[in-house]
PLY file of the C-alpha trace (Angstrom):
ply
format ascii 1.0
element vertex 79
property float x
property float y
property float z
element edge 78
property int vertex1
property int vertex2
end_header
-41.25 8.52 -14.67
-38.63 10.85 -13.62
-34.98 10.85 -14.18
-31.50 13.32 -13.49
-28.46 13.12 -14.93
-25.21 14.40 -13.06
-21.69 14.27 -15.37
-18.26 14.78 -14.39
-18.83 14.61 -10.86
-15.99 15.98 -8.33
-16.57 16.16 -4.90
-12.92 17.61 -3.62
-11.54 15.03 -5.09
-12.58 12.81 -3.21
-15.74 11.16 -4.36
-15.59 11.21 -8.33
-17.78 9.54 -11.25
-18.30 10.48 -14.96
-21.77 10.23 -14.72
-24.87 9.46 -12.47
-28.29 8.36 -13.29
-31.23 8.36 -11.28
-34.43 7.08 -12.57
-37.98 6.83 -10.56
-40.97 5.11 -11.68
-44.50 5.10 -10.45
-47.71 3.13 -11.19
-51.01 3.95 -9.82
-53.44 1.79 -11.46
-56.92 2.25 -11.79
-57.30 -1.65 -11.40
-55.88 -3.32 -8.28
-55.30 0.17 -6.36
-51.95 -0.66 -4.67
-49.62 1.93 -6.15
-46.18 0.71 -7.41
-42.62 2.40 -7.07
-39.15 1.45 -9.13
-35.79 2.93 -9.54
-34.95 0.19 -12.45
-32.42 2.48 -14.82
-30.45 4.28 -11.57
-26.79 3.57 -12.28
-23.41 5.18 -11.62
-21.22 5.09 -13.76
-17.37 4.94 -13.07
-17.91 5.54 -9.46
-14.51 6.26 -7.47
-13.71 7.23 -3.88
-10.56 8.14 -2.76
-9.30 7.07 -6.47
-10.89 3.41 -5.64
-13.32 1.99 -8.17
-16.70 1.19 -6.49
-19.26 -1.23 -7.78
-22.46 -0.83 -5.93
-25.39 -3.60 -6.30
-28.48 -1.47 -6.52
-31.78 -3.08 -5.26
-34.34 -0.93 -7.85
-37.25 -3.24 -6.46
-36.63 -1.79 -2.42
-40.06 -1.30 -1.96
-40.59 -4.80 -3.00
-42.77 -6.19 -5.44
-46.20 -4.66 -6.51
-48.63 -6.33 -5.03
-52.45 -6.32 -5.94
-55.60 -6.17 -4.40
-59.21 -5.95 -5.50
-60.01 -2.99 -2.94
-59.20 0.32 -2.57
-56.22 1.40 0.03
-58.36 2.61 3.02
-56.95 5.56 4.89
-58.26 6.57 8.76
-57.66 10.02 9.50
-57.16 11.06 13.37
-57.42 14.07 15.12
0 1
1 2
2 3
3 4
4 5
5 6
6 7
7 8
8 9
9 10
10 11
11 12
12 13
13 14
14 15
15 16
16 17
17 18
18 19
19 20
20 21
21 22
22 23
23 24
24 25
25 26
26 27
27 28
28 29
29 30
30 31
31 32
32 33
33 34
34 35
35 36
36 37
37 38
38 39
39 40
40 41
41 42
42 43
43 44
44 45
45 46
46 47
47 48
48 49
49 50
50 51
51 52
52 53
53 54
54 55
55 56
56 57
57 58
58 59
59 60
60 61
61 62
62 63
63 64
64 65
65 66
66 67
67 68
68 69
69 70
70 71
71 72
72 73
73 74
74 75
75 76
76 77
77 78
């Protein structure tokens, strides 16, 4: 898991929120081989643009759901 923090952003002005959060999350299991990716936790908070309060609805599951498998991920490499 990795995760920033930005406060008190000002962009000219313009773009404006009191704080950001971004949040990834990986799984790479040892059982079912099919790695995983989430961004559950990402949030802004207070986000303005041009002075105009923005609510954004986030998908944190873009990659979709995890699926799993009983086989490893085969890769072909190509020359």
């Amino acid at each position: 898991m990795t995760s920033s923090v930005i406060e008190g952003l000002n962009i000219l002005d313009v773009i404006t929120a009191d704080r950001i959060v971004g949040q990834t999350i990986t799984n790479h299991p040892l059982v079912g081989y099919v790695p995983s990716i989430s961004f559950l936790g990402t949030r802004f908070e207070n986000l303005r643009i041009a002075g105009n309060p923005v609510e954004l609805d986030l998908n944190h599951d873009i990659f979709g759901p995890r699926r799993m498998t009983t086989r490893p991920t085969q890769r072909i490499l190509t020359f």
